[in-house]
N, C-alpha and C positions, 0 to 999 in steps of 0.2 A: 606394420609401419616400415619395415627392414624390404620389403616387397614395393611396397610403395616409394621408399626412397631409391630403391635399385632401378625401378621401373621409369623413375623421371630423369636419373644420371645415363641411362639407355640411349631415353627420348632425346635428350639435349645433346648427347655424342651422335645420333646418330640423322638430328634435325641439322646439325653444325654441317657431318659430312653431303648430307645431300643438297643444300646450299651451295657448298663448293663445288662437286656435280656439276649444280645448273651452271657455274659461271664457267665451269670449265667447258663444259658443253657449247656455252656460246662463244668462246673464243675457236671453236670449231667452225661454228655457224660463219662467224668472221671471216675465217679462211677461205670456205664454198664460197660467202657469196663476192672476196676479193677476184679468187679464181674464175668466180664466172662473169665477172665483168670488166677484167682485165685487159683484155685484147680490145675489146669495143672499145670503152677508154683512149686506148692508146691513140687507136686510128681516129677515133672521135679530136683527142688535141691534134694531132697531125694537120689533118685537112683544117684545122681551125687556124694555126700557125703557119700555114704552108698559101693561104688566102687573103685577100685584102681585110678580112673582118681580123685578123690577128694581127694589126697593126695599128700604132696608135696613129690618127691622122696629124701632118706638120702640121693643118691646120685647124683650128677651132678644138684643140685637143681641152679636155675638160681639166678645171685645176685641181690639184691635190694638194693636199696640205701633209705632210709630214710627221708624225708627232713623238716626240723622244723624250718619256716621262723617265726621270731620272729623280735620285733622292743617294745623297751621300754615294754615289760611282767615281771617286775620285781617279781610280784604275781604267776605265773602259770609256768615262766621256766622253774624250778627246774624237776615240776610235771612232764613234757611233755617230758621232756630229758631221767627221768630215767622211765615210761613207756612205752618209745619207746626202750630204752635198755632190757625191763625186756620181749619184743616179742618174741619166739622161735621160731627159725629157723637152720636152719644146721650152724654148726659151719664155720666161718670164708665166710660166704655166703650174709650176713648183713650190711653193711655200713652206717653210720647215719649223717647228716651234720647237722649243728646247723646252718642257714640262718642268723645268729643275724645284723642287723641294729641297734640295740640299741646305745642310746647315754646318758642312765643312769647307776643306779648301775646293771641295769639287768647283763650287761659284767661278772661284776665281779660275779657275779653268776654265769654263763653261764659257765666260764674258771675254775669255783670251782668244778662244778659238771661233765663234761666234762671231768678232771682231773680224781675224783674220777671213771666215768665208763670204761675209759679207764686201770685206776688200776685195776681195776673187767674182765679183759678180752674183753670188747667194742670198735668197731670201730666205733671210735665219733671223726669228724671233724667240727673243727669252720671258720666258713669261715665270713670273714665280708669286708663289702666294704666301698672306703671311700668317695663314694656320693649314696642315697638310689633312682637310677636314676631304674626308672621303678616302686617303691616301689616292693610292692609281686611280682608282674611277670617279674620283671627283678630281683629279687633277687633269684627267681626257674629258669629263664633262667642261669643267673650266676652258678648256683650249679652245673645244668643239665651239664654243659661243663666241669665240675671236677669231674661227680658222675663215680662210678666204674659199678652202675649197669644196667641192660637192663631195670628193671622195678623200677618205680618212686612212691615211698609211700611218701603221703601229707598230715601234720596234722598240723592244725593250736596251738598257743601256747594254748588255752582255752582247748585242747581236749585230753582225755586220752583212748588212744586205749588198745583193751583188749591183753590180750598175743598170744591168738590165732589168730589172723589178719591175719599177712601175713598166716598161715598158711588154714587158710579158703580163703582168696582171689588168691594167687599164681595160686593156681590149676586152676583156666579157664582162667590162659593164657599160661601153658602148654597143655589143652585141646584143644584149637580153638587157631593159630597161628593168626588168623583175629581180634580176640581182644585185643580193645587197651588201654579199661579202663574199670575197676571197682571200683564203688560206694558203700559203706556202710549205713547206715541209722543212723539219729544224734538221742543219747540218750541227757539224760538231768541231770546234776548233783544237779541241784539247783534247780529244778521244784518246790518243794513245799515252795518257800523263799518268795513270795509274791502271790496274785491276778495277778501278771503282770507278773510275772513268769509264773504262769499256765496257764495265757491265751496264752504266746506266747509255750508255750509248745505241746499246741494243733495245734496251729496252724501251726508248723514243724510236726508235727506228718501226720496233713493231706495233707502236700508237699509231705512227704516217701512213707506214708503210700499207699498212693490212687497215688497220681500224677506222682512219678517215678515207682510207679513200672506199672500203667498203662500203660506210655509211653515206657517203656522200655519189658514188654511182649507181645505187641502188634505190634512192629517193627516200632513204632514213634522214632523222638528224643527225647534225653533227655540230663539233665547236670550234668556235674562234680560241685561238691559244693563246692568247692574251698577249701575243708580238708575230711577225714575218705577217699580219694580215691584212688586208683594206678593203674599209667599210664604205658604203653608198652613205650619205647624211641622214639623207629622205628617211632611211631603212634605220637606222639608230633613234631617229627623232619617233617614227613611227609606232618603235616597241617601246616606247617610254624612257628612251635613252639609260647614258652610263647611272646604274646604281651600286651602289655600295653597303647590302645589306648583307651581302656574303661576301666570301671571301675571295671567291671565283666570279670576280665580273665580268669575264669573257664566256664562262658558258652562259653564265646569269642571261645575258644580252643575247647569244646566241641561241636560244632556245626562244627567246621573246622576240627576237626577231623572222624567226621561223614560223613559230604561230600567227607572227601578224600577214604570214603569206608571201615573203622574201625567200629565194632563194637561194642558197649556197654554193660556192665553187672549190674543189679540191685539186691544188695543182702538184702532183708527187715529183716532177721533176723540177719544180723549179724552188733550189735550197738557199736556205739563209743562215748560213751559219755562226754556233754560239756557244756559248761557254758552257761547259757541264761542271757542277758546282765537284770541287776536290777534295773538301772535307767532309767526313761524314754525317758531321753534325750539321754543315749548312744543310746537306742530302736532305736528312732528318725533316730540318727545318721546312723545306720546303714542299716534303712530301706533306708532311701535316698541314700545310697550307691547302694544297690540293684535297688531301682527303676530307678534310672538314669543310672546305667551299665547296665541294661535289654536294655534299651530303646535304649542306646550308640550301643547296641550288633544290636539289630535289625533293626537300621538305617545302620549298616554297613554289616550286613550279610544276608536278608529276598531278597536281593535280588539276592545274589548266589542261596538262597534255593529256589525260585521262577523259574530261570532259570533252576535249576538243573531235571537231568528225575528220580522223585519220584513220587507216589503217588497223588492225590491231596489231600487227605485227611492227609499224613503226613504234606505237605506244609499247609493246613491250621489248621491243630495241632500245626506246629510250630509257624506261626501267631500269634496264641492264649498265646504260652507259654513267649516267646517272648515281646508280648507286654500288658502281665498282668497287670504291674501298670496301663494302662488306664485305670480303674475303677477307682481311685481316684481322677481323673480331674472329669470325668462322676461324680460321686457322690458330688463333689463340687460344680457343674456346678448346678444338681438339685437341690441343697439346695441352691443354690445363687438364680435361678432363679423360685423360687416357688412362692415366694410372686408376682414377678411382673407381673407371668401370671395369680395369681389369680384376683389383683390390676387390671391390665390395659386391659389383652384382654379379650371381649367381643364379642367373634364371636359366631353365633349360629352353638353347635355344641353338638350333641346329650347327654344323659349321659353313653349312652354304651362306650363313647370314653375316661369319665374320669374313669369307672370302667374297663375298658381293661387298663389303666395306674394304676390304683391302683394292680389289677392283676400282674400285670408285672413286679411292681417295688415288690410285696411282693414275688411273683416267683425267682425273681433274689437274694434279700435276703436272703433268705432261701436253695438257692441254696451251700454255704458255707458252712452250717450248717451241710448241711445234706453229705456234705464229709467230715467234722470233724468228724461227728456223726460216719463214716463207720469207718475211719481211727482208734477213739478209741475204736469202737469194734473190729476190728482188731489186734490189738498192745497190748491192754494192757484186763484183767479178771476184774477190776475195773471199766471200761469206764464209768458207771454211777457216780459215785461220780467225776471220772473227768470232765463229761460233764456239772457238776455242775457251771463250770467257765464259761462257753463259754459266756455267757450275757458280763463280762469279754473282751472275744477277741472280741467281736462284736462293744460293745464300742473303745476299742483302732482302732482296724479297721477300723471305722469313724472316727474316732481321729486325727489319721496320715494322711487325706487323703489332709490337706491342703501343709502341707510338702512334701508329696511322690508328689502331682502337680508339684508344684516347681521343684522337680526333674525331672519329666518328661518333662517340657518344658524346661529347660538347657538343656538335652539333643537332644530333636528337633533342639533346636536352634541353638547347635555343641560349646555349653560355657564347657569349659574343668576345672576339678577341679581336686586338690590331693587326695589322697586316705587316709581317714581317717580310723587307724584301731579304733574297740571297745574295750573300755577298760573290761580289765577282774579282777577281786575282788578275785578269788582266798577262798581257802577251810580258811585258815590263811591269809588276806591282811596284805602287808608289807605297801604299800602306797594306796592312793585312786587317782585313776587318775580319774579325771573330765570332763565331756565336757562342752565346754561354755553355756552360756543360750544367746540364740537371741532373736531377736523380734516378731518368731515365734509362742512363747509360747502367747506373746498377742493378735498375729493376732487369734488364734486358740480360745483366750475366747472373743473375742469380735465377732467372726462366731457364736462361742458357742451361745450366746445371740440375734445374729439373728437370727440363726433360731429359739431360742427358742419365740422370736415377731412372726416369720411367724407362729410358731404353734400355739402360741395363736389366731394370726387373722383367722386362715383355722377354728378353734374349734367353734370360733364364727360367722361365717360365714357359718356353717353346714356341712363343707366337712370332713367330718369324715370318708372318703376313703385315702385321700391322706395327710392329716392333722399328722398320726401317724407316720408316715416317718421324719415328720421334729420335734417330739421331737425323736426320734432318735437320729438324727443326732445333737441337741444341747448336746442332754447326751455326745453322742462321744467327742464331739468338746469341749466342759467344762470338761469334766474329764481327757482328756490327756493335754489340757492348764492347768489346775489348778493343776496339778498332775505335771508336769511341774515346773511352780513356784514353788509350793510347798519344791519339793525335790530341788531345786535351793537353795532357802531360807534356808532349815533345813541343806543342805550338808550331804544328806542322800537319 
């Protein structure tokens, strides 16, 4: 029995690390195939920009509708309304809807400013409904039935698009009638507002940077980010339009609109920049959003793309992209189960096999790093003093991973949750919206402090391969609990 139970706490430390492995491995793959198609790219936008097809025509230019789903943004309305008014475009070719769900003073902002663009010459519509049934994807489903235009611009309330937008994206979808979305890449207004800022700063960086535009000049899939995008109608109506079964209706729709044989556009220079959430807990919040509507996405769609005649190497790209938060159970599961297989199993079992796991788990760690690492050389002439944080995102990283878990098993398990937006603070806050504090935050410092027993017991016990993995993962686990309370406690 003692053999038997040694033999399965083995298997499962040692199914967890090679899991991690793989994902680590593909954030490699990521980086080849960014670097090998990187230069083509470039000169591919160039000659496209540099030509009469990269421009939108003064005449007969197609309409677009605008759309600015907002719900309680009393901080950032104002911004987003008259940013998305100040875009150039051909006269009377422009539409803008205000999505507002709000049920504070935002309204009355909303109808103020609204007002005023409309004075200024603006096609600005308020539309609001009076149950928020769907949240965002039934409130872009709702618009999309009143919008005037063929092409669908989405920005969420945090994000201020530049003026030239539509005028850079229009153009490839009057150039290729087969495309049905294009994506911009997220700037960042507030980067330098904390540690926690700049770490998550990086770490959207090396999502754009490296990982859409891999996917997307390579003929993988890839997703709408659910703001800075615009959709063709034809191509939304076609996959079955905005659903709200998960939580992620942007890749939901992105992956259905792919199958239905639409193409995708990834534009890495052209930025929209937005607010990176400053409390931890909003962080929190909305990583758990993502991690469980990933997971919601690919329990409901992995198996059209399985059936579908792709590639196999697109289908298991999509695999990969799809069910990314699995590294955060995997990295829980290690650190939960470190101690017991150093404690209890005693099988004889060479030491090539603990240094191939110490290997493996440092391979797969490192594997993050070094697509951040590309991604800020890429993006920005600084990248060194940015990369300065990443210790930063590596921490939060482990941090969150007992949360995004949680996430990811509600979602296996088919437990359905509201959509909670993140609140935004805005350049001037009018109000501080909050997220609550759970008992998360204590689960997170009391992990914190296990492992940081297991790393003491591995140090003392000689294993000074696999030993430095679990103060890791106490740092992660104690700094985003404690950072946590912290900002709870201060109301800051």
């Amino acid at each position: 029995m003692h053999a038997y139970f040694s033999s399965l706490l083995l298997g499962l430390y040692l199914t967890a690390a090679a899991g991690l492995l793989l994902y680590g491995l593909n954030c490699y793959v990521m980086i080849a195939l960014f670097a090998r198609k990187r230069g083509e790219a470039a000169r591919r936008l160039a000659r496209f920009f540099g030509g009469p097809q990269g421009r939108v025509p003064a005449g007969g230019a197609p309409v677009v509708t605008t759309q600015l789903p907002i719900y309680n943004e009393i901080n950032v309305a104002e911004r987003v309304i008259r940013a998305a008014c100040a875009m150039t475009y051909p006269a009377g070719r422009h539409q803008i809807q205000v999505l507002d769900d709000s049920t504070d003073e935002t309204r009355r902002i909303v109808d103020r400013v609204a007002s005023q663009c409309r004075a200024g010459g603006c096609d600005v519509t308020v539309l609001r409904r009076s149950r928020r049934t769907g949240f965002k994807a039934g409130a872009l489903a709702e618009g999309m039935a009143a919008a005037r235009g063929e092409l669908l611009a989405v920005f969420d309330a945090d994000f201020v698009p530049p003026t030239d937008y539509l005028e850079k994206s229009v153009p490839f979808f009057l150039a290729d009638p087969a495309v049905g979305l294009v994506q911009a890449r997220w700037g960042h207004l507030n980067r330098t507002r904390s540690l926690l800022t700049r770490a998550q700063a990086i770490g959207i960086d090396g999502h754009f940077m490296v990982e859409q535009a891999a996917r997307n000049w390579n003929g993988l899939y890839m997703n709408f980010n659910g703001t800075a995008g615009i959709w063709r109608r034809s191509a939304v109506i076609d996959a079955g339009g905005w659903q709200s079964d998960t939580l992620t209706e942007d890749m939901d729709l992105s992956y259905r609109v792919q199958l239905a044989g639409w193409k995708t556009v990834f534009l890495p220079d052209l930025v929209v920049p937005a607010e990176i959430p400053e409390d931890v807990a909003a962080f929190k919040s909305q990583q758990f959003r993502w991690a469980k509507g990933s997971m919601q996405t690919a329990v409901k769609l992995l198996p059209s793309v399985f059936r579908a005649r792709l590639p196999v190497f697109v289908k298991i790209q999509a695999f990969f992209h799809m069910t990314h938060y699995l590294v955060h159970p995997l990295m829980a599961a290690l650190a939960l189960l470190a101690l017991p297989v150093l404690l209890w199993v005693h099988l004889p079992l060479p030491a090539a096999v603990f240094a191939a796991v110490a290997a493996g788990l440092v391979f797969s760690l490192a594997a993050p790093s070094a697509l951040y690492l590309t991604a800020q050389r890429a993006a920005h002439p600084d990248w060194g003093r940015r990369m300065l944080c990443l210790p930063g995102l590596v921490a939060v990283g482990v941090g969150i991973a007992m949360s995004n878990t949680r996430a990811v098993a509600e979602a296996l398990a088919g437990k359905k949750s509201p959509f909670v937006r993140t609140p935004k603070r805005g350049s001037q806050p009018i109000r501080r919206y909050r997220t609550g504090f759970s008992a998360m935050a204590v689960g997170e410092i009391l992990f914190g402090l296990y492992c940081a027993a297991s790393f003491g017991v591995y140090l003392a016990a000689g294993k000074y391969l696999v030993g430095p993995f679990l103060g890791l993962y106490a740092a992660g686990f104690l700094f985003v609990g404690l950072l946590t309370a912290a900002q709870r406690a201060w109301g800051r």
